[in-house]
One Martini backbone bead per residue (centre of mass of N, CA, C, O) as a GRO file, in nm:
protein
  301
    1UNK     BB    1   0.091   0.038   0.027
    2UNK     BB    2   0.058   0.378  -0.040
    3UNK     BB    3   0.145   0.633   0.161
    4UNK     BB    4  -0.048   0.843  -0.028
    5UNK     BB    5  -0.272   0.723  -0.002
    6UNK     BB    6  -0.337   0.686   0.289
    7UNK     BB    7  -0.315   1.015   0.332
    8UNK     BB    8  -0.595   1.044   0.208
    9UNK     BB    9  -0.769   0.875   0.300
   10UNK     BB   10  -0.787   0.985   0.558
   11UNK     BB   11  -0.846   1.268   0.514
   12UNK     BB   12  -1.147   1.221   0.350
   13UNK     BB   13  -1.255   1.104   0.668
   14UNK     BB   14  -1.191   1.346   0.831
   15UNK     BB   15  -1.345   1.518   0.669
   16UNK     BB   16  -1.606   1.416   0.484
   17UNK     BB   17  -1.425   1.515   0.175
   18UNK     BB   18  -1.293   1.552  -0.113
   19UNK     BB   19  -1.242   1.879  -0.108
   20UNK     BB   20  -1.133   1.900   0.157
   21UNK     BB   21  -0.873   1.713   0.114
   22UNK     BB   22  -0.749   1.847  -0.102
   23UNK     BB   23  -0.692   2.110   0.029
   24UNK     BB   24  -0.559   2.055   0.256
   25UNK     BB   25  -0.304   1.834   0.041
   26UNK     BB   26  -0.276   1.995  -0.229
   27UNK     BB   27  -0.485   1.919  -0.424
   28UNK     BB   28  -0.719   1.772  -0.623
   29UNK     BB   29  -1.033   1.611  -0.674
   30UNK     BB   30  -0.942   1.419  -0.866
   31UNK     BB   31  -0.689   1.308  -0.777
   32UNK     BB   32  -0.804   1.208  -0.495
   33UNK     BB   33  -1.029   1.009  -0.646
   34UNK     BB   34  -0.758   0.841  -0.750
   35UNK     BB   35  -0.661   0.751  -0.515
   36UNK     BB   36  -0.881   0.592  -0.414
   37UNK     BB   37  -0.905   0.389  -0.672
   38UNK     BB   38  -0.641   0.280  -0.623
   39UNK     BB   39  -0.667   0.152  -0.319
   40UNK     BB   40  -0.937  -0.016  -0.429
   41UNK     BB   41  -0.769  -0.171  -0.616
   42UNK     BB   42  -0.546  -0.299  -0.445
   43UNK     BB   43  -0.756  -0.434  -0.235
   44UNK     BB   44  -1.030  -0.511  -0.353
   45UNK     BB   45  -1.218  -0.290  -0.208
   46UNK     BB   46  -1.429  -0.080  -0.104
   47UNK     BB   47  -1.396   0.204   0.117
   48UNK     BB   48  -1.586   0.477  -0.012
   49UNK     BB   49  -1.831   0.641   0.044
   50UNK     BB   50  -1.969   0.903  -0.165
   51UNK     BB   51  -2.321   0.925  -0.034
   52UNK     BB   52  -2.179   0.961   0.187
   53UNK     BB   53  -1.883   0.995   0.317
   54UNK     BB   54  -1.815   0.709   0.403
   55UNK     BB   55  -1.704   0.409   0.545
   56UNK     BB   56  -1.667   0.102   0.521
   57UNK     BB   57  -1.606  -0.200   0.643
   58UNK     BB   58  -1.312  -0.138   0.485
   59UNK     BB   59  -1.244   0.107   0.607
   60UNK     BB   60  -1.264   0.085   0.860
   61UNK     BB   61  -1.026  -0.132   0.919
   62UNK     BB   62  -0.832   0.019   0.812
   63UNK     BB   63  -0.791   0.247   0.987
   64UNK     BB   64  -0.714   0.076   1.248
   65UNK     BB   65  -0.386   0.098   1.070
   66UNK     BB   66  -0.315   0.334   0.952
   67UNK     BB   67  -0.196   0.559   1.240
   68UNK     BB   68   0.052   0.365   1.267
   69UNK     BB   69   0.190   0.322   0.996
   70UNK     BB   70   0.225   0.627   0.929
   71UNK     BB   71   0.411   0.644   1.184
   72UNK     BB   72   0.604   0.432   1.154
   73UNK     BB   73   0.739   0.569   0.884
   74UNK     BB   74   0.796   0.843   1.025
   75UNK     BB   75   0.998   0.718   1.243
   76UNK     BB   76   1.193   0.650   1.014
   77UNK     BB   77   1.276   0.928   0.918
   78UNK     BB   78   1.373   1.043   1.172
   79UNK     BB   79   1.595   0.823   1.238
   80UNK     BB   80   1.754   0.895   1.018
   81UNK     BB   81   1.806   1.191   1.032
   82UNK     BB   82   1.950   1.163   1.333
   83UNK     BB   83   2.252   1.041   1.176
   84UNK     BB   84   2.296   1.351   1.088
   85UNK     BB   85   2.309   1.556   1.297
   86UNK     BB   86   2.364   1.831   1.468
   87UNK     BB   87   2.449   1.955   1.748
   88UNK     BB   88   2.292   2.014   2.058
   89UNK     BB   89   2.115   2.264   2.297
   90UNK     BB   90   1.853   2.176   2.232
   91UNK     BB   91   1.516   2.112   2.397
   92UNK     BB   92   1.272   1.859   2.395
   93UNK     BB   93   0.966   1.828   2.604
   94UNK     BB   94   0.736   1.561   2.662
   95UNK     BB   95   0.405   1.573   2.800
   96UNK     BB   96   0.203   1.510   3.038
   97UNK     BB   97   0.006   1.632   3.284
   98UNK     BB   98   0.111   1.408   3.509
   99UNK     BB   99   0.432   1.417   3.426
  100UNK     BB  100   0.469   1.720   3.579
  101UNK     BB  101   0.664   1.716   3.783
  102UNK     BB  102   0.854   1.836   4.003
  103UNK     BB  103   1.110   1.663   3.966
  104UNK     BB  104   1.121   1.746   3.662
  105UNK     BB  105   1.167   2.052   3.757
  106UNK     BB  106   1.444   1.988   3.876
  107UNK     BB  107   1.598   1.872   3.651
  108UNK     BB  108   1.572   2.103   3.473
  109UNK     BB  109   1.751   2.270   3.629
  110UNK     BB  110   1.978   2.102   3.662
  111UNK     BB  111   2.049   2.144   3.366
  112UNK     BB  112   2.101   2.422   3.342
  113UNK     BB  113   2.321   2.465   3.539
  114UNK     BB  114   2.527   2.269   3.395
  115UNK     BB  115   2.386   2.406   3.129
  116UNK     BB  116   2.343   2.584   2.793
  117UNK     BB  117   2.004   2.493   2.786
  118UNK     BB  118   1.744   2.521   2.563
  119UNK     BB  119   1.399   2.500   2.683
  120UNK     BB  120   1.114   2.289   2.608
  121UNK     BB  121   0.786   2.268   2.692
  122UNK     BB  122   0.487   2.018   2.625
  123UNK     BB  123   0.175   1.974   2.649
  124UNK     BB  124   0.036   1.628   2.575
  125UNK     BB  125  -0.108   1.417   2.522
  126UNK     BB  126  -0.016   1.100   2.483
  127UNK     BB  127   0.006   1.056   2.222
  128UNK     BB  128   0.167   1.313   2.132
  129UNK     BB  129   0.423   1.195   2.277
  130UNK     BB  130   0.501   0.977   2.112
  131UNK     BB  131   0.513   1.110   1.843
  132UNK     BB  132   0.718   1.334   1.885
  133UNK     BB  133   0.945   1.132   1.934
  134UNK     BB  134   0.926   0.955   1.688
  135UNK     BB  135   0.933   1.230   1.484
  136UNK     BB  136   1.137   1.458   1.600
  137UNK     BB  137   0.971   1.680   1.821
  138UNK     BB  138   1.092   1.508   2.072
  139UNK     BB  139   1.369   1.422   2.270
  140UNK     BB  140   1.136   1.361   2.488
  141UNK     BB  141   0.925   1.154   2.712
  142UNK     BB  142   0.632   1.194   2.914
  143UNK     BB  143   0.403   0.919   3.062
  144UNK     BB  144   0.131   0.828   3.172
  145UNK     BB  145  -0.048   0.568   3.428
  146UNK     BB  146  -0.146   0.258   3.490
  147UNK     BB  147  -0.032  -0.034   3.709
  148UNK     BB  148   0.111  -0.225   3.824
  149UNK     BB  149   0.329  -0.282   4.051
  150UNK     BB  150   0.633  -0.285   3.792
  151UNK     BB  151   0.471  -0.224   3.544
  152UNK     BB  152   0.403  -0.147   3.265
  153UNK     BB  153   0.309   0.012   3.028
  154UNK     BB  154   0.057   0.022   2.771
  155UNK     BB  155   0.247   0.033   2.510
  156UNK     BB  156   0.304   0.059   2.178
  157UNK     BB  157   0.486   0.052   1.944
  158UNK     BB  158   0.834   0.196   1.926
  159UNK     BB  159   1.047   0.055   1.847
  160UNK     BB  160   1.394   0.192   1.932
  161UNK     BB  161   1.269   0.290   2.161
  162UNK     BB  162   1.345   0.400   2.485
  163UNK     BB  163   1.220   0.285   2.832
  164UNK     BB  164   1.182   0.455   3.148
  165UNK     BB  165   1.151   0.483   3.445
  166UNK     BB  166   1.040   0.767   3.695
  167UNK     BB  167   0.747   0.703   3.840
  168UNK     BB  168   0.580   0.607   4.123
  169UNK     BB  169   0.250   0.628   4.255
  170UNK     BB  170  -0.042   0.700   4.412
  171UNK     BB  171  -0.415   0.664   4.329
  172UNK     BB  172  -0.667   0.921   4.303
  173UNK     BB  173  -0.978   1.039   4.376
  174UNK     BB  174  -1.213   1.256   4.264
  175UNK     BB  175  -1.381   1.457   4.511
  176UNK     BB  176  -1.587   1.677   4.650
  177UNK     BB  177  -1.608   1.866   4.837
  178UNK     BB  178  -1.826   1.706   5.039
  179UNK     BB  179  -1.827   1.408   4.987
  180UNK     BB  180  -1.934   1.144   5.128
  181UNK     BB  181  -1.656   0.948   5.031
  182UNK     BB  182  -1.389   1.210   5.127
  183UNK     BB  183  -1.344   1.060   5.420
  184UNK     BB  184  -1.163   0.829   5.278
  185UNK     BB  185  -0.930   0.687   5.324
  186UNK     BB  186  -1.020   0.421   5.093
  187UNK     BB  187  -1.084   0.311   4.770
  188UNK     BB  188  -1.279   0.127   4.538
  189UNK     BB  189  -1.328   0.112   4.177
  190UNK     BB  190  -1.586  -0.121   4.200
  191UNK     BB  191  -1.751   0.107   4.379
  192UNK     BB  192  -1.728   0.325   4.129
  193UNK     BB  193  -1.864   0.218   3.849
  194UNK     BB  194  -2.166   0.392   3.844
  195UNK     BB  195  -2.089   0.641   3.846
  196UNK     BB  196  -1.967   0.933   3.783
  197UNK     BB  197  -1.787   1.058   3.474
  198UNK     BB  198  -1.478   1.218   3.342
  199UNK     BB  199  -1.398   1.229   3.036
  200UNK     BB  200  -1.025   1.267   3.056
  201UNK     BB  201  -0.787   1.117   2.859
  202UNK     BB  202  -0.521   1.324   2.872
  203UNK     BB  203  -0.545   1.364   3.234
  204UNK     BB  204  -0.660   1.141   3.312
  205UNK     BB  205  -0.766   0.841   3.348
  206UNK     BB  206  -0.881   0.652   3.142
  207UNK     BB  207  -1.167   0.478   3.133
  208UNK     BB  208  -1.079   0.229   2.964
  209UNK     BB  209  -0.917   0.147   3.139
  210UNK     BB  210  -1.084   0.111   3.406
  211UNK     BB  211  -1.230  -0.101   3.293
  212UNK     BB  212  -1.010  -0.309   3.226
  213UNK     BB  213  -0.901  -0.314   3.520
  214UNK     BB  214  -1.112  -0.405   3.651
  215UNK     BB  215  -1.262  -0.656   3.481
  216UNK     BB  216  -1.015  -0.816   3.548
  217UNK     BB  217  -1.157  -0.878   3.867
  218UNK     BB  218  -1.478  -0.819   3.799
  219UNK     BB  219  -1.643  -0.772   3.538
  220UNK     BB  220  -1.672  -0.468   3.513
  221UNK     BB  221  -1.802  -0.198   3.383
  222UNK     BB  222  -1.888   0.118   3.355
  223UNK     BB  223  -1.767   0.448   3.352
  224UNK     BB  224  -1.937   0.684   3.280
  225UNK     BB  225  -1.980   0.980   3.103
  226UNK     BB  226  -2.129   1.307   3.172
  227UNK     BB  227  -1.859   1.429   3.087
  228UNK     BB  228  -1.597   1.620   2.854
  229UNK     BB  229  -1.270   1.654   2.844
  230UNK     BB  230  -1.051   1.841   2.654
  231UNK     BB  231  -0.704   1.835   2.716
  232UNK     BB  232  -0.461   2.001   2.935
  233UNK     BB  233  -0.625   2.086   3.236
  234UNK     BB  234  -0.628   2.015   3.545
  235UNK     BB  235  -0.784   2.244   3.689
  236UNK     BB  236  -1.029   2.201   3.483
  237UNK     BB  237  -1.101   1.937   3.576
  238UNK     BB  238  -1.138   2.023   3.899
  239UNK     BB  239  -1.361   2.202   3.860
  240UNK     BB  240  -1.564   1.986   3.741
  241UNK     BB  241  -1.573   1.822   4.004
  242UNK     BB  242  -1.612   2.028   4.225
  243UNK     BB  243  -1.940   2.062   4.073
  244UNK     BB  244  -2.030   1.728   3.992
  245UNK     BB  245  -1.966   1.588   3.719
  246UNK     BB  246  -1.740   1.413   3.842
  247UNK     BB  247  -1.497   1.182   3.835
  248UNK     BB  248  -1.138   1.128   3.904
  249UNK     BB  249  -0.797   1.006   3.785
  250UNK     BB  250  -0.498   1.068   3.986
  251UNK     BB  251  -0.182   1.157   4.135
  252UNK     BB  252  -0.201   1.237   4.431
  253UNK     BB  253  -0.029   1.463   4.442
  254UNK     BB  254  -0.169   1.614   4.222
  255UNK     BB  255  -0.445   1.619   4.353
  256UNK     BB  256  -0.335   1.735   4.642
  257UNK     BB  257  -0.366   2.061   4.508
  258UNK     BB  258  -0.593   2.102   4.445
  259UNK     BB  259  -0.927   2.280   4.399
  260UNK     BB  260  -1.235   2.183   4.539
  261UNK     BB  261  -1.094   1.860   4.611
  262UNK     BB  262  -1.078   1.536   4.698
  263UNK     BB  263  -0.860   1.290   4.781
  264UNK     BB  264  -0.829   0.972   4.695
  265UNK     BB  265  -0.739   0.653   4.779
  266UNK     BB  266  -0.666   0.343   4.616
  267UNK     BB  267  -0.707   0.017   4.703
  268UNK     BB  268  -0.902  -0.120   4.473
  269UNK     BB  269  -0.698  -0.193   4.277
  270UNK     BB  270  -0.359  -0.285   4.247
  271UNK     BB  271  -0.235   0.018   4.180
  272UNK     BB  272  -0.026   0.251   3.982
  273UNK     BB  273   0.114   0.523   3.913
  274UNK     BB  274   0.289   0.591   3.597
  275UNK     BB  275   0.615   0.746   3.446
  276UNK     BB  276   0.764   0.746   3.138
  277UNK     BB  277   1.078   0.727   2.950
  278UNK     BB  278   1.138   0.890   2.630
  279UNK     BB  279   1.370   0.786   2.378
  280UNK     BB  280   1.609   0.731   2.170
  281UNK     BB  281   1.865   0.536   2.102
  282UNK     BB  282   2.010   0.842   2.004
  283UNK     BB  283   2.042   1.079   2.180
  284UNK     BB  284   2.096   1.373   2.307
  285UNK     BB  285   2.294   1.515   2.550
  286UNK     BB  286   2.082   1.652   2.687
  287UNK     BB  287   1.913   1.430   2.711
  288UNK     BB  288   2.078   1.236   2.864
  289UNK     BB  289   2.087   1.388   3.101
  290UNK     BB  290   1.797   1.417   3.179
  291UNK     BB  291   1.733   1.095   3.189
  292UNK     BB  292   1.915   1.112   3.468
  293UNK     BB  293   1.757   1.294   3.657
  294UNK     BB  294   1.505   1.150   3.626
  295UNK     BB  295   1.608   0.832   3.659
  296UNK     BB  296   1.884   0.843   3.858
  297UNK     BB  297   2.183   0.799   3.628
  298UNK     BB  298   2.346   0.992   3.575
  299UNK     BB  299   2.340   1.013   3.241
  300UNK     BB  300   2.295   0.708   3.167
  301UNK     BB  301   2.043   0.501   2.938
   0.00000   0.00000   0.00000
C-alpha cells in the first residue's frame, strides 16, 4: 500500500469530504479521486462510499491499522535523519499533564544549571507524546498511566525507542470538597463503577482503561461519563469534579493540590500511577543528560 494514498485516505475520511480533503492536502479533488479508486484498486474492495462519504466496513477496519502504519513510516524517516544531524543545545520535553510532575521540574533545573541548553516543554495528550518522540518533534517524552506495580505501561509499539521507569506513586480519586466519599481513607474502584465520571483522556486515567484494570479482577463495566473534558488542563478539570459534574482518577500528589476537590487513595485493584520516560535509541546530549536526573543514573540511559 502506498503511503501517499493512505495519506489521502485518511484525510477524505477525517474530512468526511473530497473537496475538503483536496484543499488540506493541496491536491486537486480529481487526483483525491483517483488516489482512493488507486487504493481500492490495490485492496480490491470499496473502501469510501462516496455519497455521503463515509467508511465502507472494509474501510473502517483500514482505518483502525492506518494511523499506526503512517506512524511508523514517519518514525523511520526522523530515526534515519537523527544519523546525520549536528550537535544541539537545544531541548525538547513532551510531557502529559500528569507527568509534569515537580521532580521533573528539579531535574529541568538541574540541567539547566549544568549547562547552557534551551529547553523547551509542551503538554500534550499521551499519544502525542508519543508521536512527537517518534517522529523527532521532542527529544524525550514523558507519559502517564495505571499499571500493577513494577509492571510497565501498556504502550504500542514503538520500534528502536527506549523506555525508561521515571516515577510510580499512589492513585486517588478526585471527589468534591464535601462529598459523602470524601472522608474516606481510602475506596476501591469497582465500587466506583457505576458513578458519574469525567471522560478526560488526555489528562486523567482515561475511563477505557479504568474499565479494562477493574473487569480484569471483577468482570465490572460502568466508568460512563456524564461530561467530557478534551485538553490537558488539569485545574480545568478539577473545577469540572469540583461542580459534581463527575468523579477522576490523577496520582495522589498531583490530586492533593487541586482547589475544591479532596483526593482520595485507591485502594483496590492494586495499581499504582506510573511514569515512563521516552527517547530515541540515541538520544542528544541534553536529552541524555536530562533523562539521567530525570530517573537518577546520572545521564547515562
Amino acid at each position: 500500500m502506498d503511503p501517499h494514498l493512505l495519506r489521502t485516505f485518511v484525510a477524505v475520511l477525517g474530512h468526511r469530504s473530497f473537496s475538503a480533503a483536496a484543499s488540506a492536502l493541496g491536491y486537486t479533488q480529481s487526483a483525491v479521486s483517483q488516489h482512493i479508486a488507486a487504493l481500492e484498486a490495490d485492496l480490491g474492495t470499496r473502501l469510501v462510499e462516496r455519497r455521503p462519504v463515509a467508511p465502507t466496513a472494509a474501510g473502517a477496519r483500514l482505518m483502525e491499522h492506518t494511523p499506526a502504519l503512517l506512524l511508523r513510516l514517519d518514525a523511520a524517516r526522523a530515526d534515519i535523519a537523527r544519523l546525520h544531524r549536528a550537535p544541539t543545545d537545544r531541548l525538547v520535553l513532551a510531557c502529559s499533564p500528569a507527568a509534569l510532575s515537580a521532580p521533573v521540574a528539579r531535574a529541568l533545573a538541574g540541567l539547566r544549571t549544568a549547562s547552557r541548553v534551551e529547553v523547551e516543554v509542551r503538554v500534550l495528550g499521551r499519544e502525542a507524546v508519543i508521536e512527537a518522540v517518534l517522529t523527532a518533534r521532542a527529544d524525550l517524552g514523558l507519559v502517564d498511566g495505571v499499571a500493577a506495580p513494577s509492571d510497565p505501561l501498556p504502550l504500542p509499539d514503538l520500534g528502536p525507542t527506549v523506555t525508561l521507569a521515571a516515577a510510580e506513586e499512589p492513585l486517588a480519586v478526585l471527589f468534591p470538597d464535601g462529598h459523602p466519599l470524601a472522608g474516606r481513607e481510602a475506596v476501591r474502584l469497582t465500587d466506583l463503577a457505576q458513578a458519574h465520571w469525567i471522560d478526560a483522556p488526555d489528562t486523567a486515567v482515561p475511563l477505557e482503561r479504568l474499565r479494562a484494570v477493574c473487569g480484569a479482577v471483577s468482570g465490572a463495566g460502568g466508568f460512563l461519563p456524564r461530561i467530557r473534558h478534551l485538553g490537558t488542563d488539569v485545574h480545568g478539570l478539577a473545577a469540572l469534579a469540583a461542580a459534581g459534574h463527575g468523579l477522576a482518577a490523577l496520582p495522589r500528589t498531583l490530586a492533593a493540590t487541586l482547589p475544591g476537590v479532596t483526593a482520595v487513595p485507591v485502594r483496590a485493584p492494586r495499581l499504582v500511577h506510573r511514569t515512563e520516560l521516552l527517547h530515541p535509541a540515541d538520544p542528544t546530549a541534553p536529552a541524555r543528560h536530562l533523562a539521567g536526573l530525570i530517573t537518577g543514573h546520572d545521564g547515562d540511559s
